[in-house]
C-alpha positions as CSV (number, residue, x, y, z in Angstrom):
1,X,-32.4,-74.5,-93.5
2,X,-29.7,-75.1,-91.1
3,X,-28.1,-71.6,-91.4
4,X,-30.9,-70.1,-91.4
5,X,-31.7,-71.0,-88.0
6,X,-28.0,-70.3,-86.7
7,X,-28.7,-66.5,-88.1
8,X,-31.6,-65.9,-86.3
9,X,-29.9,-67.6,-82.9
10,X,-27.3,-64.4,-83.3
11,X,-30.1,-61.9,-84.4
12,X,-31.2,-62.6,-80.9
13,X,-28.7,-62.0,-78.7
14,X,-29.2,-58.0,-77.4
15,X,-26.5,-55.9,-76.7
16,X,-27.0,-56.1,-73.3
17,X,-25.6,-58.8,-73.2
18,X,-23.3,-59.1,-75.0
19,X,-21.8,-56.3,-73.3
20,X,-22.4,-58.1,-69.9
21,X,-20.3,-60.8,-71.1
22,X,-17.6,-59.0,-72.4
23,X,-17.4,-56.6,-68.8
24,X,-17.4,-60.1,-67.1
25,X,-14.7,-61.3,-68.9
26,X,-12.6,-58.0,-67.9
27,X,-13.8,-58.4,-64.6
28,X,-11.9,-62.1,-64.1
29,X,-9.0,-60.9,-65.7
30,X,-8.3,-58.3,-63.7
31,X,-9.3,-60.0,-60.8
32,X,-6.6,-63.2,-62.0
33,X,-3.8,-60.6,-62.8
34,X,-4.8,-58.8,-59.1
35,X,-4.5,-61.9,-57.5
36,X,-1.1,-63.0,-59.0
37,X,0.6,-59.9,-58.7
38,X,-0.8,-59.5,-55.0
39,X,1.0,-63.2,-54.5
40,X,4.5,-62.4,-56.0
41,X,4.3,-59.0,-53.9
42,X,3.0,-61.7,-50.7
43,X,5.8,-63.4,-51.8
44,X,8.7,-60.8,-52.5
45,X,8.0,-59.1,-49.2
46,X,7.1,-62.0,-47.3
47,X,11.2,-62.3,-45.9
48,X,11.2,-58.3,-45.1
49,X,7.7,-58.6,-43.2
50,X,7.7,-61.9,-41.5
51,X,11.1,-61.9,-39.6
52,X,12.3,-65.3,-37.7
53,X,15.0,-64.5,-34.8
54,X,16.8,-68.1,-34.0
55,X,17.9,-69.6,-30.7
56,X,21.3,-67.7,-29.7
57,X,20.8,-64.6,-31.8
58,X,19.4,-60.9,-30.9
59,X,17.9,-58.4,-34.2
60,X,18.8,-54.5,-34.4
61,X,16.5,-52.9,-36.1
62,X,16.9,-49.9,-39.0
63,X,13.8,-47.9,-39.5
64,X,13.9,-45.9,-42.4
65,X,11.1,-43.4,-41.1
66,X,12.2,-42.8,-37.2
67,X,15.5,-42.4,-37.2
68,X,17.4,-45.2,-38.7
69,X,19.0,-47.6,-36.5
70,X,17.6,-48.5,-33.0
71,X,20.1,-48.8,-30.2
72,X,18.2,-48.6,-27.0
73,X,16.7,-51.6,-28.2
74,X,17.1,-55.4,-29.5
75,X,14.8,-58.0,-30.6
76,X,14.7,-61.4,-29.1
77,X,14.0,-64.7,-30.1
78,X,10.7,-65.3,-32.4
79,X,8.7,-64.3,-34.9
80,X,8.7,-60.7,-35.4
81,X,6.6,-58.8,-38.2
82,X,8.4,-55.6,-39.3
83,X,7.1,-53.1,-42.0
84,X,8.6,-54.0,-45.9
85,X,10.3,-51.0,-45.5
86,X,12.3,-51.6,-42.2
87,X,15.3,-53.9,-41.8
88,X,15.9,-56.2,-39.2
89,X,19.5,-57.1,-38.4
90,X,20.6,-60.2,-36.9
91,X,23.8,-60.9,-34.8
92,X,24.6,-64.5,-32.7
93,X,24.9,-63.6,-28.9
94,X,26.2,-66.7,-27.6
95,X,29.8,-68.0,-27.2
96,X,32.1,-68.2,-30.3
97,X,35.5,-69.2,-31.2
98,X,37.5,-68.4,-34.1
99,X,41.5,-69.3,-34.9
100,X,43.7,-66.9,-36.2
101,X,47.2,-67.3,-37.9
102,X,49.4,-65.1,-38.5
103,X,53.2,-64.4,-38.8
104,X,54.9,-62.4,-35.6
105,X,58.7,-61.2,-35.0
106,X,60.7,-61.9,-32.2
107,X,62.7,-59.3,-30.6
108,X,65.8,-60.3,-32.7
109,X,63.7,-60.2,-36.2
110,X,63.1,-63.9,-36.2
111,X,59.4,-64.9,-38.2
112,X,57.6,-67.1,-36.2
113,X,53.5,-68.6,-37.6
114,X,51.4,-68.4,-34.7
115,X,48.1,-69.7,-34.4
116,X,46.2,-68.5,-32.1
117,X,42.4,-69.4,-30.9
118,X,40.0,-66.4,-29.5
119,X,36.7,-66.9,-27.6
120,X,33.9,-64.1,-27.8
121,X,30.7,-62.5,-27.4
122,X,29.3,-59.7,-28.3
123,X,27.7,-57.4,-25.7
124,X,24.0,-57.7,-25.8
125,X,23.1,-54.4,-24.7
126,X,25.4,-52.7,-26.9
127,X,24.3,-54.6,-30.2
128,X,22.8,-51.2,-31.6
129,X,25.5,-49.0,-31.2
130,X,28.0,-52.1,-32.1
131,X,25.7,-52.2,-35.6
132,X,25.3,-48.6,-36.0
133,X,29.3,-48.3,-35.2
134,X,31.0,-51.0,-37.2
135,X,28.9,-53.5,-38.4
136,X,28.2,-57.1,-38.8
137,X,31.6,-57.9,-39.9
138,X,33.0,-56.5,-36.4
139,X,35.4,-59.5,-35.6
140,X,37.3,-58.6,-39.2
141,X,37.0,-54.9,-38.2
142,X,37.6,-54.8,-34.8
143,X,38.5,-57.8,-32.9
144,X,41.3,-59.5,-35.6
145,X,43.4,-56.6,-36.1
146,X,43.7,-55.6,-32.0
147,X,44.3,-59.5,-31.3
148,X,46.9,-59.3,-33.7
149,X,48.6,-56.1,-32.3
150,X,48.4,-57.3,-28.9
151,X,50.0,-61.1,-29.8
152,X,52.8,-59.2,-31.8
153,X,53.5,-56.9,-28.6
154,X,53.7,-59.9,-26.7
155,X,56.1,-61.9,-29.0
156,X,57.8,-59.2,-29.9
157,X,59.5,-58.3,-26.1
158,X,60.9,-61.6,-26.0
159,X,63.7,-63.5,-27.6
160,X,62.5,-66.3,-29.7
161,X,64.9,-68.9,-27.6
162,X,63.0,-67.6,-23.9
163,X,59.5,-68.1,-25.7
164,X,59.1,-71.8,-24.4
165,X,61.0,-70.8,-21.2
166,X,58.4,-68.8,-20.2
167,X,55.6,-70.2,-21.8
168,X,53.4,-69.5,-18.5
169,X,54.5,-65.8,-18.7
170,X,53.2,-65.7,-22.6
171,X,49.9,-66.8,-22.2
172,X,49.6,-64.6,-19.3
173,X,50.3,-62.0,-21.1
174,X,47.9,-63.1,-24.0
175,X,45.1,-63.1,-21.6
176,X,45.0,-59.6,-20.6
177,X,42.8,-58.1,-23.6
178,X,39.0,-58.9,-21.6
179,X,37.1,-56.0,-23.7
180,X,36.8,-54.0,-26.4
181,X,35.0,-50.6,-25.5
182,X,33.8,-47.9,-27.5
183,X,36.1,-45.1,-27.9
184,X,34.0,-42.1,-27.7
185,X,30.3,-42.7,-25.5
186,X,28.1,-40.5,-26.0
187,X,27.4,-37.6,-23.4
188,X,25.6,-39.2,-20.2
189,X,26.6,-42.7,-21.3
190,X,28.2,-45.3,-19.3
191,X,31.2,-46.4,-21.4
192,X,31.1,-50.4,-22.3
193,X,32.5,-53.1,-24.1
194,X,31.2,-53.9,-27.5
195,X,32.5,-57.6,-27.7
196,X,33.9,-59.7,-24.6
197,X,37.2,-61.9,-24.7
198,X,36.6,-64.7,-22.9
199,X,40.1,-66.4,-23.7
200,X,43.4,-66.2,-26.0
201,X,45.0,-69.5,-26.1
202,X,47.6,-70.3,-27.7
203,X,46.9,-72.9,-30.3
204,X,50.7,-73.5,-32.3
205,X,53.6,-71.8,-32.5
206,X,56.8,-72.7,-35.6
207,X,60.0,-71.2,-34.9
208,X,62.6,-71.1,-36.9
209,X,64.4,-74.3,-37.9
210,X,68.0,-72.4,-36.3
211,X,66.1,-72.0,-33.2
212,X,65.1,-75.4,-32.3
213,X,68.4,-76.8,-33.2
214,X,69.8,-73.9,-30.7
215,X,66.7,-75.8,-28.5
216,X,67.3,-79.1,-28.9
217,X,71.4,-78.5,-28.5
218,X,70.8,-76.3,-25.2
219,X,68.9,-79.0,-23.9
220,X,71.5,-81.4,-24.7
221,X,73.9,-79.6,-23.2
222,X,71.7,-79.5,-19.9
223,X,71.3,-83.0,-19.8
224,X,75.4,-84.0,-20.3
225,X,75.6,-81.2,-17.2
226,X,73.0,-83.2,-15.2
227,X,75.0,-86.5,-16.1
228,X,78.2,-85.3,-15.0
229,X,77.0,-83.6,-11.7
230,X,75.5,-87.3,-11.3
231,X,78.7,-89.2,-11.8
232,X,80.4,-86.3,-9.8
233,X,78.0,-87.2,-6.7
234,X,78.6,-90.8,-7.0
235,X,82.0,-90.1,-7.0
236,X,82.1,-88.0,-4.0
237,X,80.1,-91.0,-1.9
238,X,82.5,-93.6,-3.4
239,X,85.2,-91.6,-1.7
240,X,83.6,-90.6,1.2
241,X,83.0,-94.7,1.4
242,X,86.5,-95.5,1.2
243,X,87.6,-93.2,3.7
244,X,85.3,-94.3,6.3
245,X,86.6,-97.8,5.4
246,X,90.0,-97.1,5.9
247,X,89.3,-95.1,9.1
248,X,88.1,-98.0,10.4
249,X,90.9,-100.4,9.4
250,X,93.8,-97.8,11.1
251,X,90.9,-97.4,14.6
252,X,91.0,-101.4,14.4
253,X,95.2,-101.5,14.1
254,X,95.8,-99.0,16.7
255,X,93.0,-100.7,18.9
256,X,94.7,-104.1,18.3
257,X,97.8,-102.7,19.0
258,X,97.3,-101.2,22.2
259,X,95.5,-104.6,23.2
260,X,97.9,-106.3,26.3
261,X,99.7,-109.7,26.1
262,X,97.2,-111.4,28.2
263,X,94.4,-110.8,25.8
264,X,95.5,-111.8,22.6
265,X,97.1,-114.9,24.7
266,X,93.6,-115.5,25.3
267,X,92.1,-114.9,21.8
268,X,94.4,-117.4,21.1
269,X,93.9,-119.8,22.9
270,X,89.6,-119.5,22.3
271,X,90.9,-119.9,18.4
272,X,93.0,-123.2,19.1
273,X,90.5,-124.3,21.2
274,X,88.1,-124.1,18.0
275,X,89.7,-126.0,16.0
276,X,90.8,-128.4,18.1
277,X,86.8,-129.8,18.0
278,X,87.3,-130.5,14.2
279,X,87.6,-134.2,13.3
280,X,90.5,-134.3,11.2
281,X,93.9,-134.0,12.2
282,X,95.9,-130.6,13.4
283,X,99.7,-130.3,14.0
284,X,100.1,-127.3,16.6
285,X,103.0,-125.0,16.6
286,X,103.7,-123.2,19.8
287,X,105.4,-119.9,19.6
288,X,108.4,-118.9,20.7
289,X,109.4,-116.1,23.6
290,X,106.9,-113.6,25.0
291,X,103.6,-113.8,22.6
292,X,103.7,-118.0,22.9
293,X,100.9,-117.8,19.8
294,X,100.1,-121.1,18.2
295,X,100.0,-122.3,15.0
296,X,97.6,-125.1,13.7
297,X,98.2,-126.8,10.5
298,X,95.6,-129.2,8.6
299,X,97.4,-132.4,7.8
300,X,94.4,-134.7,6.7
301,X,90.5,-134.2,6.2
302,X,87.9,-131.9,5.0
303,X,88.0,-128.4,7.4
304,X,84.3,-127.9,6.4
305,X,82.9,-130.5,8.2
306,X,79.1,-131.4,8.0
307,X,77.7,-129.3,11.1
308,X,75.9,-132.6,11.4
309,X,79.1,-134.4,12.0
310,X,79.3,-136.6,16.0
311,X,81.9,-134.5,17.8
312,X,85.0,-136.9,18.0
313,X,85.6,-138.7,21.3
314,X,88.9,-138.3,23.3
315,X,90.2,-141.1,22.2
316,X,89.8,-140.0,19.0
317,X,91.4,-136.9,19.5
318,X,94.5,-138.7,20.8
319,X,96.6,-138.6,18.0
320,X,95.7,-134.9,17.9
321,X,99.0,-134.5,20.4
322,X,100.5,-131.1,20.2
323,X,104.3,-131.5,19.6
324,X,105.9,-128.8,20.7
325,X,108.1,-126.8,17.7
326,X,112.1,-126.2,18.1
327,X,113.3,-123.7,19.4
């Protein structure tokens, strides 16, 4: 009974409908495939279309319809929507800095490893025809091989032993290279740099282990020179020292001996007058003939008296008698 009923549920269905249903059930798949193939094509040109241009950076753009690349114009900062079949190029504007190392020969065919650091920026109105020209990898193109030419011409018209003499002179010279222009402008173009060199610095230099011991022994021998000039000028003043001295002892002789009697009786006499106020006891020898000069002798007591000492009184100094000596 049951089947019976089930048969006559499907004898009732018209084929209208059941072709409706089977149209709707094409219609949603297609409409399911549409849609996923329309987000995986979203998706795969999503990065060509929707273009992001970060802080420090400029785009060049490539159109494959007009022309190919654009070089009266660059692209700044932003969000920028492109057509899939365009190409958006992006190059860092700002300041960079990159270290190079290398080997260089002297002017006598000594290797010396330099390392040396550059700072640069590319030119922003001249990012097209920089692009168009050379290419993103302009710094391996362009920039590496002229720094090293010009850092090899600079090392190589010096001896490797003047190097650190004229260290001042080096860097100097390393600094020169401000620019690298195009080569050829084009006709009514005003010729400019594709990339600016801010600075060359030198970063290390290794030499040779035979020239720094002809270095280190040079500036040995500079400081043994400065050491004897040294003991040479002290020398000298010790000298000139001694014969100022001894002018002044042979001025004092010939000064003393063209002093008269008289005088050196009374420098005498001021002497023994002197010594007569210490408190101990003197024996006084008188001279003989013209000069009459005295001589003192200490027969008891200390000479170095306490300043504090009482002066003795004459009664004191009595026994103090001058004798006088035989003739």
């Amino acid at each position: 009974m049951a089947n019976t009923r089930e048969t006559r549920k499907v004898d009732d269905r018209s084929p209208l409908r059941e072709w409706s249903e089977k149209t709707l059930g094409r219609v949603e798949y297609l409409t399911y495939t549409a849609l996923v193939v329309m987000l995986m094509l979203l998706g795969f040109l999503w990065p060509r279309m929707f273009i992001t241009i970060p802080t420090g950076s400029q785009g060049v753009m490539y159109r494959y319809f007009a022309g190919g690349t654009v070089t009266d114009r660059v692209w700044g900062e932003g969000l920028h929507i492109i057509p899939p079949w365009d190409h958006l190029t992006l190059y860092e504007v700002r300041l960079q800095q990159k270290t190079l190392n290398f080997d260089v020969l002297s002017d006598e065919g000594l290797n010396l490893q330099v390392a040396v650091s550059v700072k640069f920026r590319p030119d922003s109105d001249m990012l097209g025809h920089l692009h168009r020209d050379i290419g993103p990898d302009y710094f391996e193109r362009m920039i590496e091989p002229d720094i090293q030419a010009h850092v090899r011409r600079a090392f190589g018209d010096r001896p490797a032993y003047e190097i650190y003499s004229s260290a001042n002179d080096l860097l100097l010279e390393l600094r020169r290279i401000s620019a690298l222009g195009r080569d050829e402008p084009g006709d009514g173009e005003k010729e400019k740099p594709y990339v600016q060199i801010q600075e060359i610095e030198l970063v290390d230099l290794e030499l040779p282990e035979i020239v720094l011991a002809a270095i280190a022994e040079s500036y040995r021998q500079k400081q043994l020179m400065l050491e004897y000039r040294h003991k040479l000028e002290r020398e000298e003043a010790e000298a000139q020292r001694k014969r100022t001295e001894a002018s002044g002892i042979r001025d004092y002789n010939t000064i003393i001996g063209e002093l008269s009697p008289d005088v050196l009786r009374w420098r005498d006499l001021e002497v023994t007058s002197e010594l007569a106020k210490a408190p101990n006891s003197k024996v006084l020898v008188l001279g003989k003939g013209s000069s009459n000069s005295s001589l003192l002798f200490n027969v008891g007591g200390d000479s170095t008296t306490d300043s504090t000492t009482a002066p003795a009184s004459p009664a004191a100094a009595a026994p103090a008698s001058a004798s006088p000596a035989a003739p």
